[in-house]
PALUMVEX-989174 format. One record per residue (C-alpha): chain; residue in three letters; x, y, z; residue number from 1. Coordinates in nm, 4 decimals, m for minus. Layout:
chain = A, resn = ala, X = X, Y = Y, Z = Z, resi = NUM
...
! end
This chain:
chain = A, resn = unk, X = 1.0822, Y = 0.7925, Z = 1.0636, resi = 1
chain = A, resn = unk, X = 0.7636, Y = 0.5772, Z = 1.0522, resi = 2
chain = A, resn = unk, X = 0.5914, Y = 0.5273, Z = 1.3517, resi = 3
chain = A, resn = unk, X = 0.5756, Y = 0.1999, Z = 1.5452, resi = 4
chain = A, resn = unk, X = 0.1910, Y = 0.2534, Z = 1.5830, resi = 5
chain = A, resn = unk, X = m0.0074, Y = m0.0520, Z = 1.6982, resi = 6
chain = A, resn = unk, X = m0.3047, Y = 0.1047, Z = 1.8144, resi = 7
chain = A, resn = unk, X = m0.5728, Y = 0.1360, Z = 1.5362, resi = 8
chain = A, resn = unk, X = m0.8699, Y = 0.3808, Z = 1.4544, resi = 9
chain = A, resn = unk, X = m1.1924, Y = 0.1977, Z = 1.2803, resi = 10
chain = A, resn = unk, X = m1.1069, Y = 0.0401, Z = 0.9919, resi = 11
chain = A, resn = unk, X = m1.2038, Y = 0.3111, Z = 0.6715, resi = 12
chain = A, resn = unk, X = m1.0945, Y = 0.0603, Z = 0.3576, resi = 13
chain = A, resn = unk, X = m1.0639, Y = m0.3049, Z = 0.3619, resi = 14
chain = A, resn = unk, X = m1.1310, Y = m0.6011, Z = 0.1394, resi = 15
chain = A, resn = unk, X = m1.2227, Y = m0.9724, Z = 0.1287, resi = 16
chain = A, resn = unk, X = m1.0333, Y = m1.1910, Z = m0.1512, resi = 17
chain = A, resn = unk, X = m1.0313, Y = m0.9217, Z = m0.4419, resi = 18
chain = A, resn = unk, X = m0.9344, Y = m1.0049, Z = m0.7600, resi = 19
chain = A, resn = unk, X = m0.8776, Y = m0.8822, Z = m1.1332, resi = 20
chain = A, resn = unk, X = m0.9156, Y = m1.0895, Z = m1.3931, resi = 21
chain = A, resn = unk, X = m0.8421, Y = m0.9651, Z = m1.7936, resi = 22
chain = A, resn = unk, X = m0.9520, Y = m1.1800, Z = m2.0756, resi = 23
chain = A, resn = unk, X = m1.0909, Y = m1.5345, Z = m2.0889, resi = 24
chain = A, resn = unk, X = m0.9650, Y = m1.9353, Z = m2.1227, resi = 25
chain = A, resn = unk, X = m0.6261, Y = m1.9360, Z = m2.2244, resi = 26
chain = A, resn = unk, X = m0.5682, Y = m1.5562, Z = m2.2471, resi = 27
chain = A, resn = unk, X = m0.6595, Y = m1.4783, Z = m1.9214, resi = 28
chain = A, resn = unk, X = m0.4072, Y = m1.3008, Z = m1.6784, resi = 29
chain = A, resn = unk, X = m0.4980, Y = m1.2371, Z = m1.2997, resi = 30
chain = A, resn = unk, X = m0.4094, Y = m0.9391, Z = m1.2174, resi = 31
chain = A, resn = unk, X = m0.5054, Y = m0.9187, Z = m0.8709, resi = 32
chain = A, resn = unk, X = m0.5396, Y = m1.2329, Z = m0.6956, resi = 33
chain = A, resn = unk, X = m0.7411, Y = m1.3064, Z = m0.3748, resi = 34
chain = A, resn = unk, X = m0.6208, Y = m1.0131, Z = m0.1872, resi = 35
chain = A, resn = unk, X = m0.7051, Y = m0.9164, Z = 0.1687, resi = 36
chain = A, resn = unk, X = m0.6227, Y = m0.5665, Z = 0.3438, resi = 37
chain = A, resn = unk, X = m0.7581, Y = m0.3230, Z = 0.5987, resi = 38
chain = A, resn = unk, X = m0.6235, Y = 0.0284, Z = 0.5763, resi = 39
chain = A, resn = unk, X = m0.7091, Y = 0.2375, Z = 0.9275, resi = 40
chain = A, resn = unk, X = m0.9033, Y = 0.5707, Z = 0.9219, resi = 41
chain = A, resn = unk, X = m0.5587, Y = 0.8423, Z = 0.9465, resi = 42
chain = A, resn = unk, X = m0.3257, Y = 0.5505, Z = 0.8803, resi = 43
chain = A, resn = unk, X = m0.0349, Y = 0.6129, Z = 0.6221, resi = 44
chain = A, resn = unk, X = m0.0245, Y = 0.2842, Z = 0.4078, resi = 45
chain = A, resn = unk, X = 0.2305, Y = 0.1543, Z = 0.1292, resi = 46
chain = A, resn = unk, X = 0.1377, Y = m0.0973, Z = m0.1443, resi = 47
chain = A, resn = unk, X = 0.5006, Y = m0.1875, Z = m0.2893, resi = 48
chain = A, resn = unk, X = 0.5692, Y = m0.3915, Z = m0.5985, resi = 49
chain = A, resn = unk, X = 0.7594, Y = m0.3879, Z = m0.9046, resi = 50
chain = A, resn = unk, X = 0.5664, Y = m0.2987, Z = m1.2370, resi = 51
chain = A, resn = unk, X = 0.3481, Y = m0.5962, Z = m1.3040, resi = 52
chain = A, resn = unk, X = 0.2897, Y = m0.6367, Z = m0.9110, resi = 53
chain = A, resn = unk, X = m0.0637, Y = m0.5966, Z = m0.9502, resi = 54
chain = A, resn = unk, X = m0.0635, Y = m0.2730, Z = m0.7477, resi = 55
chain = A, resn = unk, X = m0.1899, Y = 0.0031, Z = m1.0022, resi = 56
chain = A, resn = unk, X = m0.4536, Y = m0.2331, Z = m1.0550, resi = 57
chain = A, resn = unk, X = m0.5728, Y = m0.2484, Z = m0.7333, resi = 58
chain = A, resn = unk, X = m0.5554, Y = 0.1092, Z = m0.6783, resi = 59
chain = A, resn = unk, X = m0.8057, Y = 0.1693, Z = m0.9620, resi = 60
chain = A, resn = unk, X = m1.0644, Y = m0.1079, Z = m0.8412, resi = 61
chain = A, resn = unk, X = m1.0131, Y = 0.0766, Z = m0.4748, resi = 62
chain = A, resn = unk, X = m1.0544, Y = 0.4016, Z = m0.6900, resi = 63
chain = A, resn = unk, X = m1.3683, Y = 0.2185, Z = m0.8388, resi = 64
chain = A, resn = unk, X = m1.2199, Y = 0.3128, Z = m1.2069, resi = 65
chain = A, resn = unk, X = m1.1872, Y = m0.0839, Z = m1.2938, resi = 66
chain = A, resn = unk, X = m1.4362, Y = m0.3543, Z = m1.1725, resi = 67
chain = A, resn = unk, X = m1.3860, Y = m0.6303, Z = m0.9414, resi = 68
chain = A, resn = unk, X = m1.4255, Y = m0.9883, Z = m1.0873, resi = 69
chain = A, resn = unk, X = m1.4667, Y = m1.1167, Z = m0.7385, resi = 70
chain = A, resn = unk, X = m1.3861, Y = m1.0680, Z = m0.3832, resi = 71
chain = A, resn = unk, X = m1.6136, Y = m0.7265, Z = m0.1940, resi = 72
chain = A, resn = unk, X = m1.4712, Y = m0.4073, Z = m0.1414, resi = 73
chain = A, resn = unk, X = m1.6014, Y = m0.2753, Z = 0.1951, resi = 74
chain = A, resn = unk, X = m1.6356, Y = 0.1457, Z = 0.2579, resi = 75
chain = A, resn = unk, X = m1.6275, Y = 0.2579, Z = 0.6115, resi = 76
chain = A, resn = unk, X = m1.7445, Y = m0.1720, Z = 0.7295, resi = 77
chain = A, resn = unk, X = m2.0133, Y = m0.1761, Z = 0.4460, resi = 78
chain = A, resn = unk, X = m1.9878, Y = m0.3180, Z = 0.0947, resi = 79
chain = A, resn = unk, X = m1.9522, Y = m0.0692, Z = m0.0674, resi = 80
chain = A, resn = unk, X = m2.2068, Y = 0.0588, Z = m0.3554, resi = 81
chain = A, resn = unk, X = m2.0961, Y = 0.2175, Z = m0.6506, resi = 82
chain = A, resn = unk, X = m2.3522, Y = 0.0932, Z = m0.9004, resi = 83
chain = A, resn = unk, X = m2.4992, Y = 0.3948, Z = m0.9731, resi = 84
chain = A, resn = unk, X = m2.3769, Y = 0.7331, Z = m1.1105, resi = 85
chain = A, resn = unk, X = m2.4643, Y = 0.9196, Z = m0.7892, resi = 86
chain = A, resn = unk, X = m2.3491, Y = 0.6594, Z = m0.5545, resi = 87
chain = A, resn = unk, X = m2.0312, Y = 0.6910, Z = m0.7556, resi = 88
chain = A, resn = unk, X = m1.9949, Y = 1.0286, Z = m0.7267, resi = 89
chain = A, resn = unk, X = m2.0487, Y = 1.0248, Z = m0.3230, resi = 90
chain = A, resn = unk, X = m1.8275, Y = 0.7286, Z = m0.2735, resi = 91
chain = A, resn = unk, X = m1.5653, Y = 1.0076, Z = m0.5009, resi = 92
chain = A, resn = unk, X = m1.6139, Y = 1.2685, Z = m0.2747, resi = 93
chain = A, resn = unk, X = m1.4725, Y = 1.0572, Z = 0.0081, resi = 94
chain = A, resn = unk, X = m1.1972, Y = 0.8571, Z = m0.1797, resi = 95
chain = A, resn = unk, X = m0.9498, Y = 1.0587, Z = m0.4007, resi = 96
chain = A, resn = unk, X = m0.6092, Y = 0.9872, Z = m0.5729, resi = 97
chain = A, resn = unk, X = m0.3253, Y = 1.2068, Z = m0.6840, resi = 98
chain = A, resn = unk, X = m0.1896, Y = 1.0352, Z = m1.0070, resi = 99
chain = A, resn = unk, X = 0.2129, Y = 1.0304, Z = m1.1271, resi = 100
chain = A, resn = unk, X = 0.1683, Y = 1.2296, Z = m1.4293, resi = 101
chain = A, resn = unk, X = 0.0115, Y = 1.5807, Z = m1.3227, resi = 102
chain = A, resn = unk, X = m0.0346, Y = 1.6623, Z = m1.6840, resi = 103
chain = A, resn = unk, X = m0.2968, Y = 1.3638, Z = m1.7328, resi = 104
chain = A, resn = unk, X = m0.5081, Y = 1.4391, Z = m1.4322, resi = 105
chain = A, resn = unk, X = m0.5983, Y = 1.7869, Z = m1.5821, resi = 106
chain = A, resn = unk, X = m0.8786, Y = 1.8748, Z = m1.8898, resi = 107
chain = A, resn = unk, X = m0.6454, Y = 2.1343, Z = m2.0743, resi = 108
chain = A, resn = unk, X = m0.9053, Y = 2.3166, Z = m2.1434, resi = 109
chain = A, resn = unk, X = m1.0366, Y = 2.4380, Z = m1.8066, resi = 110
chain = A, resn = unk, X = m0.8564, Y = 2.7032, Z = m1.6578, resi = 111
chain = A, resn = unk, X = m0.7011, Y = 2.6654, Z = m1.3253, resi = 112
chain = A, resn = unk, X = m1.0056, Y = 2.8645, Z = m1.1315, resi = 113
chain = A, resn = unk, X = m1.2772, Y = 2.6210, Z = m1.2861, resi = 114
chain = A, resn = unk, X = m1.0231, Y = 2.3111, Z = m1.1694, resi = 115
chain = A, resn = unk, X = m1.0653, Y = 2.4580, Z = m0.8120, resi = 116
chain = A, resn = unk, X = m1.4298, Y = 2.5687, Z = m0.7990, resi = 117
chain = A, resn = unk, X = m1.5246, Y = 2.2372, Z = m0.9380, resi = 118
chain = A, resn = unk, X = m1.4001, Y = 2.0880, Z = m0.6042, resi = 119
chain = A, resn = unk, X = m1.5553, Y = 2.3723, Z = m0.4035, resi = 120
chain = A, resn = unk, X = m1.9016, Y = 2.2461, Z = m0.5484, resi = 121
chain = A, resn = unk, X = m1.8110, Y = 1.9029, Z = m0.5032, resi = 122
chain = A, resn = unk, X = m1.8274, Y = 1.9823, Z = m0.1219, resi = 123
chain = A, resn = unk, X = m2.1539, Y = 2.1538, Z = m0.1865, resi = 124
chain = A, resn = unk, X = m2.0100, Y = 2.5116, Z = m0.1444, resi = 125
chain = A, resn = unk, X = m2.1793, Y = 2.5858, Z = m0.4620, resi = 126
chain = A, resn = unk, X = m2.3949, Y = 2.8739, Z = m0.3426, resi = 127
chain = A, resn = unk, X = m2.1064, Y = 3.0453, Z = m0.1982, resi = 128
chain = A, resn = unk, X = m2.0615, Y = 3.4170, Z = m0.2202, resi = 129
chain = A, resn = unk, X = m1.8036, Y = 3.4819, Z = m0.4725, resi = 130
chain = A, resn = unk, X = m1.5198, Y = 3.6129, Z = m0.2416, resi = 131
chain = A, resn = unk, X = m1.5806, Y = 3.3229, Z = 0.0110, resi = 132
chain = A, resn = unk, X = m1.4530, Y = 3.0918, Z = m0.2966, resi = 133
chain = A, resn = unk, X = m1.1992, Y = 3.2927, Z = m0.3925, resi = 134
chain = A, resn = unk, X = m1.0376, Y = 3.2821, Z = 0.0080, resi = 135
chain = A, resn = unk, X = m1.0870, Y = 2.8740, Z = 0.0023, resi = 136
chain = A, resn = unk, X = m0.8947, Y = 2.8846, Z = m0.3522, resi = 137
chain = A, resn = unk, X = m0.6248, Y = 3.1155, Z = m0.2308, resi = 138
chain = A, resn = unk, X = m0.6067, Y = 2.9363, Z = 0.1457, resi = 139
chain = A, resn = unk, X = m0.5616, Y = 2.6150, Z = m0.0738, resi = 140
chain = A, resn = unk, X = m0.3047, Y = 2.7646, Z = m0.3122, resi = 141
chain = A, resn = unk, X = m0.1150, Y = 2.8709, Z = m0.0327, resi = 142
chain = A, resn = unk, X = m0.0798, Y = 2.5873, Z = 0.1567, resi = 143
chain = A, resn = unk, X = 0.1291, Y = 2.4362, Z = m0.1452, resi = 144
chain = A, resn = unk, X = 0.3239, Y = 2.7060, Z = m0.1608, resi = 145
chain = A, resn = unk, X = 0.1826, Y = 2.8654, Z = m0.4990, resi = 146
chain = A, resn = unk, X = m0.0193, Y = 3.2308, Z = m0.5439, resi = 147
chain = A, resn = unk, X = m0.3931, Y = 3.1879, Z = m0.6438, resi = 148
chain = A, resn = unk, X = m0.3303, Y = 3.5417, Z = m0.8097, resi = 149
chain = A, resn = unk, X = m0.0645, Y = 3.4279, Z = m1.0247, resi = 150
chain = A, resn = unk, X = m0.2578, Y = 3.1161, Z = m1.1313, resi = 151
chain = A, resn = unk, X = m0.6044, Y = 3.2675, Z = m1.1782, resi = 152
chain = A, resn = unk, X = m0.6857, Y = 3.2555, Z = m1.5467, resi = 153
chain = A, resn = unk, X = m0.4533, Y = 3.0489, Z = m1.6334, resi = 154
chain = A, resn = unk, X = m0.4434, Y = 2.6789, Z = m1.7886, resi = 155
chain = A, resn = unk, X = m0.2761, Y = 2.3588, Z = m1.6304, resi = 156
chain = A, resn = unk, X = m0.0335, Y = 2.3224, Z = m1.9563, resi = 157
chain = A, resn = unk, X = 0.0821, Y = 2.6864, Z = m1.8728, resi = 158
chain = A, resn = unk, X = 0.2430, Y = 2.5616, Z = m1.5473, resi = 159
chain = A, resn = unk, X = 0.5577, Y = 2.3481, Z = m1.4867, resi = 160
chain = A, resn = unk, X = 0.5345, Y = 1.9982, Z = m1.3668, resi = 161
chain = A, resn = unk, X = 0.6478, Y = 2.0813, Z = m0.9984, resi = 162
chain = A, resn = unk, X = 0.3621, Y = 2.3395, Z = m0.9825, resi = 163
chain = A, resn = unk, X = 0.1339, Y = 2.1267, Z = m1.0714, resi = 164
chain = A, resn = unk, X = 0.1965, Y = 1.8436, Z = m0.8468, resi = 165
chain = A, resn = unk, X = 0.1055, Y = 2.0850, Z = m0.6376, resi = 166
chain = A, resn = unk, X = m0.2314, Y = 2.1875, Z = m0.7900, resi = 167
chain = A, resn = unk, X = m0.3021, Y = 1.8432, Z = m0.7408, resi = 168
chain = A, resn = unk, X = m0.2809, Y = 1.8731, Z = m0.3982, resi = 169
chain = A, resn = unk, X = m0.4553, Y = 2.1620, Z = m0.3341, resi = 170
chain = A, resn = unk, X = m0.7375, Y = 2.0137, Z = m0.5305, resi = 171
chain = A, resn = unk, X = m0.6742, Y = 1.7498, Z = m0.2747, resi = 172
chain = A, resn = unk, X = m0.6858, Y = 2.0301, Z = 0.0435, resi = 173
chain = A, resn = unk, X = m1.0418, Y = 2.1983, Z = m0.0791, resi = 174
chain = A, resn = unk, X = m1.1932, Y = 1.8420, Z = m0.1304, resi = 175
chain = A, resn = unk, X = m1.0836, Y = 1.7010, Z = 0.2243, resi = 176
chain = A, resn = unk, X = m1.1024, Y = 1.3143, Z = 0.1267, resi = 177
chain = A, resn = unk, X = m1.1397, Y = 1.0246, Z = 0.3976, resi = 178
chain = A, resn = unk, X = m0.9033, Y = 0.8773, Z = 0.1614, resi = 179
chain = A, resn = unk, X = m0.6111, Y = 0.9668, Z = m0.0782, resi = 180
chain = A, resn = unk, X = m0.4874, Y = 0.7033, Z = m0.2897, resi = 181
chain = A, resn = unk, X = m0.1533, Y = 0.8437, Z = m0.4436, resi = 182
chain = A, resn = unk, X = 0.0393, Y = 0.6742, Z = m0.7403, resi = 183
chain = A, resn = unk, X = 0.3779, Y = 0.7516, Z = m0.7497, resi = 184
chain = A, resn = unk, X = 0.2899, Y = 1.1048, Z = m0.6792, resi = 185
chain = A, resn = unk, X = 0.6906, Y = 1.1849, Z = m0.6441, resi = 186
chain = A, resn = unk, X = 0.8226, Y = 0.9855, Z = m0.9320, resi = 187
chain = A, resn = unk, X = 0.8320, Y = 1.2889, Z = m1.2036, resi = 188
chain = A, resn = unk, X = 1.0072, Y = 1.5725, Z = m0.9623, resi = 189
chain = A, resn = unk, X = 1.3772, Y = 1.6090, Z = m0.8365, resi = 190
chain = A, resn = unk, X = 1.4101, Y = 1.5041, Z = m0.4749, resi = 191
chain = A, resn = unk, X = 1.4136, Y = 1.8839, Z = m0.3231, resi = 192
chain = A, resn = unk, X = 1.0733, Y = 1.8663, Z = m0.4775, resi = 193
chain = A, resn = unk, X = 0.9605, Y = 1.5186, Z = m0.3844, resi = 194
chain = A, resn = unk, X = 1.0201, Y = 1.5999, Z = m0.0080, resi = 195
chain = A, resn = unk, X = 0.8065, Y = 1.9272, Z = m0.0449, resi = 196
chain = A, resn = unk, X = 0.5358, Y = 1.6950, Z = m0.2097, resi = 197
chain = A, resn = unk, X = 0.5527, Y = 1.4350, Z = 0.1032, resi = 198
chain = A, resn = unk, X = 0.5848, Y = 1.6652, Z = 0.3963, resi = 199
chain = A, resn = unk, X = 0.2328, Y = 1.8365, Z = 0.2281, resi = 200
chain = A, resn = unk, X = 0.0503, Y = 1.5560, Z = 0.2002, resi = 201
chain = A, resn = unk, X = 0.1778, Y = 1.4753, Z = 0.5558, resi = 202
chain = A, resn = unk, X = 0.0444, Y = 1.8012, Z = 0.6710, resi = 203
chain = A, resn = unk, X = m0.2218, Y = 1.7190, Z = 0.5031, resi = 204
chain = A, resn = unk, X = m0.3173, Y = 1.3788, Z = 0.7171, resi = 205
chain = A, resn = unk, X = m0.2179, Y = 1.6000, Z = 0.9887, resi = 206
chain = A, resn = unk, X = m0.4965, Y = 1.8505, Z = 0.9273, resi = 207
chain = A, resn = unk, X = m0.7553, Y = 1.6389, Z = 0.8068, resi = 208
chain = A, resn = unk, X = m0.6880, Y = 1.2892, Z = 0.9675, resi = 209
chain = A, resn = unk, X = m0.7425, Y = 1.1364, Z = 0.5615, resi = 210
chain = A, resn = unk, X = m0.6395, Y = 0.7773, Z = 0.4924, resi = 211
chain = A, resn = unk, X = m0.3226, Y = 0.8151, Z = 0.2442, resi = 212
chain = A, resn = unk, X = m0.2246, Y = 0.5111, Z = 0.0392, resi = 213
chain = A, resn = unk, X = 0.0876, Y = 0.5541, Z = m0.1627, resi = 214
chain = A, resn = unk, X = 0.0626, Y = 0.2893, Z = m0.4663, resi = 215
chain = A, resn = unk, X = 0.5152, Y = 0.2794, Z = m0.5186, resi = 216
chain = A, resn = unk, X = 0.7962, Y = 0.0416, Z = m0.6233, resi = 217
chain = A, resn = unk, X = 1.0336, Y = 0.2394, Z = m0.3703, resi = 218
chain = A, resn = unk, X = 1.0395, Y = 0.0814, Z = m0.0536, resi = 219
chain = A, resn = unk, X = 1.2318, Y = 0.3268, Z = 0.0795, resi = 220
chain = A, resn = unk, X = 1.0248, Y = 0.6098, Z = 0.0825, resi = 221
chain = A, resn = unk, X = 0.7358, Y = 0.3530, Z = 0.1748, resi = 222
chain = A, resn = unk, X = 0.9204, Y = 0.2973, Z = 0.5214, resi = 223
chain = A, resn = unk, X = 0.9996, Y = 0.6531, Z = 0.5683, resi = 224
chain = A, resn = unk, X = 0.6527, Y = 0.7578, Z = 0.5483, resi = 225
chain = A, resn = unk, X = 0.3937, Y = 0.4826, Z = 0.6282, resi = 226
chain = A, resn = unk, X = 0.2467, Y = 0.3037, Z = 0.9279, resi = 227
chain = A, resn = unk, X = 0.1845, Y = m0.0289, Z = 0.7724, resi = 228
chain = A, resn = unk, X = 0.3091, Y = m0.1747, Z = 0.4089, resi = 229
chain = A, resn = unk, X = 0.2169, Y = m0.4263, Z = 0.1545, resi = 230
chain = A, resn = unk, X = 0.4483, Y = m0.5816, Z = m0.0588, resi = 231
chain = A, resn = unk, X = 0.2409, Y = m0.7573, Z = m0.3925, resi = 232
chain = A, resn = unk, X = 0.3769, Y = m0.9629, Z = m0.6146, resi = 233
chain = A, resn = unk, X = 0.2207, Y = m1.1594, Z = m0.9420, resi = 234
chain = A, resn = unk, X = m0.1531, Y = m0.9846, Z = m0.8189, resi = 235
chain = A, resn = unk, X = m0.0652, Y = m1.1375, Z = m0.4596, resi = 236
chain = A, resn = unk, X = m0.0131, Y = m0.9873, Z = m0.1288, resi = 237
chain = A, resn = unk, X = 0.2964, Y = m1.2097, Z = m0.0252, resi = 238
chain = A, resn = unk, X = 0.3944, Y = m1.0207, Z = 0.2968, resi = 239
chain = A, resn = unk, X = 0.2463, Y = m0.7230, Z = 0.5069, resi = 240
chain = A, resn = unk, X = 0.2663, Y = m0.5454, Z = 0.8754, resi = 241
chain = A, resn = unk, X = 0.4404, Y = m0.2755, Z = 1.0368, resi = 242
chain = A, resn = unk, X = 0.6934, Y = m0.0647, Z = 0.8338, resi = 243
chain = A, resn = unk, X = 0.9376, Y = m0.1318, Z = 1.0705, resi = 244
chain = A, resn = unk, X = 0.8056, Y = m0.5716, Z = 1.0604, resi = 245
chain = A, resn = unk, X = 0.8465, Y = m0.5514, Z = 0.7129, resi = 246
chain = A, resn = unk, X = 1.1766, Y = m0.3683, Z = 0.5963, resi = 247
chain = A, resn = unk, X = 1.3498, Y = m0.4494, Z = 0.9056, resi = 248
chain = A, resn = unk, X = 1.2676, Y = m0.8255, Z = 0.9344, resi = 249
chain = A, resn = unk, X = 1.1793, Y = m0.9119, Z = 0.5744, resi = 250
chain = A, resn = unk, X = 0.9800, Y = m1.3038, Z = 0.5724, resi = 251
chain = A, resn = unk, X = 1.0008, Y = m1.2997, Z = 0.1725, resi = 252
chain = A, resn = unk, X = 1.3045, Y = m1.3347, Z = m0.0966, resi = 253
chain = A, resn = unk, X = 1.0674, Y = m1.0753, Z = m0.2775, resi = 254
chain = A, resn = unk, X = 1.0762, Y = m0.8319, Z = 0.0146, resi = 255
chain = A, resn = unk, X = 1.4465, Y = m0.9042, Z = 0.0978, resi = 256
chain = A, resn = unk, X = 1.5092, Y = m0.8246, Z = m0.2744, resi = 257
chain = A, resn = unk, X = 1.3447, Y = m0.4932, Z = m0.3316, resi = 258
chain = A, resn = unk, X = 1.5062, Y = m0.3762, Z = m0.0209, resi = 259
chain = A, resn = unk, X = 1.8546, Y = m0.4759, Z = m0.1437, resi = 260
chain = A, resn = unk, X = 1.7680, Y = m0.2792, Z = m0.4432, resi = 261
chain = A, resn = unk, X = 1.8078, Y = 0.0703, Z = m0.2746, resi = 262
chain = A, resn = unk, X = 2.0968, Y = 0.2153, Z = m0.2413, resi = 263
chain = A, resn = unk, X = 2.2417, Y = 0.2287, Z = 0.1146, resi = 264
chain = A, resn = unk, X = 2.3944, Y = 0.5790, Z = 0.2396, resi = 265
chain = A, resn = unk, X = 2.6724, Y = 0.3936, Z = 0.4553, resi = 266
chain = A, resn = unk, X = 2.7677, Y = 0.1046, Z = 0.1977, resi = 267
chain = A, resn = unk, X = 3.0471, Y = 0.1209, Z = m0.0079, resi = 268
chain = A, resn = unk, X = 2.8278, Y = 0.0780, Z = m0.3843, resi = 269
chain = A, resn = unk, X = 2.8657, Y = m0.2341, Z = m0.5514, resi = 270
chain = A, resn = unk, X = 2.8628, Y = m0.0933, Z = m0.9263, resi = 271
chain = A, resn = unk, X = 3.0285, Y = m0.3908, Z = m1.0969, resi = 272
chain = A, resn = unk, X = 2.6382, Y = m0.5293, Z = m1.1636, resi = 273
chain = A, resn = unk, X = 2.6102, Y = m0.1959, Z = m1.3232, resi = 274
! end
């Protein structure tokens, strides 16, 4: 169950009033409105909200794939810089995501080797011997369960969803992030395959100490695996703290609500709202 952890390492993430806003005058829509957060360096975060929360688009200005209309992002205490193309590609080195559709996050035409050198270069092992590379791929394979020698020379679509949720994260193990943003990386597998997915990326923070913030709508598996959790709602963060502060003693209707949503082992099931 989570842990009730109040001692914090140095803040790796954090952010001063950020906001999204789409379109101008009368059309525009905030997105993200005036939010504040710190996420620890090893800490297991959970941004909850329905669809429309705000929360995907915060991931992606954290992710630095949408730009902030105002408010700072700060990297490791410092504001961070992604203005240029280099800068970019440093600050993406340290700060990864795992996406809900597998499928997406692949170029179909790249075999599966050239998906995991690419991240073996992108952690400057570029010069490498050849066998070296092929150990790191296979050590990474392996520790999601899959054979690098069945996958070598093959392509992503040739692979079922399950295995590549977990080519995703061994993408994840060779590039060693400070921080994993994941967005509803269990939402397209059964549940035997969703708990495989977790306890990985668990081993995972285990191995590497990385920063993982799960972007979900299920508050349940948001106290089961994080240290501290955000609820948003309409772009806002309306209530945060421990996982055990915020499921346990919910301040907010919203809170209160989302929790009443899931479906409680020991109640009898009310099914005449169904």
């Amino acid at each position: 169950m989570s842990s009730n952890k109040t001692h914090h390492g140095p803040v790796c993430l954090s952010g001063r009033g950020v906001t999204k806003v789409y379109g101008f005058g009368s059309r525009k829509t905030v997105a993200v409105d005036h939010v504040d957060f710190d996420f620890y360096e090893g800490e297991i975060v959970s941004i909850v909200g329905e669809s429309g929360s705000g929360k995907t688009t915060l991931a992606k200005m954290l992710l630095g794939l949408t730009s902030v209309t105002e408010g700072q992002i700060y990297y490791q205490g410092k504001p961070r810089d992604i203005r240029t193309r280099k800068k970019k590609k440093e600050y993406w080195t340290n700060v990864q995501a795992i996406f809900q559709d597998p499928f997406s996050s692949f170029n179909v035409f790249s075999k599966i080797d050239t998906v995991l050198l690419d991240c073996i270069n992108m952690r400057g092992g570029r010069h490498l011997p050849r066998d070296k590379k092929i150990e790191l791929m296979t050590e990474a394979c392996s520790f999601v369960n899959l054979k690098f020698e069945e996958l070598t020379n093959k392509y992503p679509f040739e692979l079922s969803g399950g295995q590549m949720q977990r080519l995703m994260i061994a993408r994840i193990f060779l590039l060693k992030p400070k921080v994993l943003l994941a967005d509803e990386p269990t939402s397209m597998i059964d549940a035997c395959s969703r708990a495989t997915i977790l306890d990985m990326l668990m081993n995972l923070r285990k191995e590497t100490g990385m920063t993982i913030i799960f972007i979900t709508h299920d508050i349940g598996l948001a106290y089961y695996v994080s240290d501290s959790v955000y609820i948003m709602e309409q772009g806002k963060i309306v209530e945060y703290g421990s996982a055990d502060e915020v499921i346990l003693n919910p301040k907010t209707y919203n809170t209160k609500r989302l929790i009443s949503d899931v479906p409680k082992i020991y109640e009898v099931w009310d099914l005449s709202t169904v």
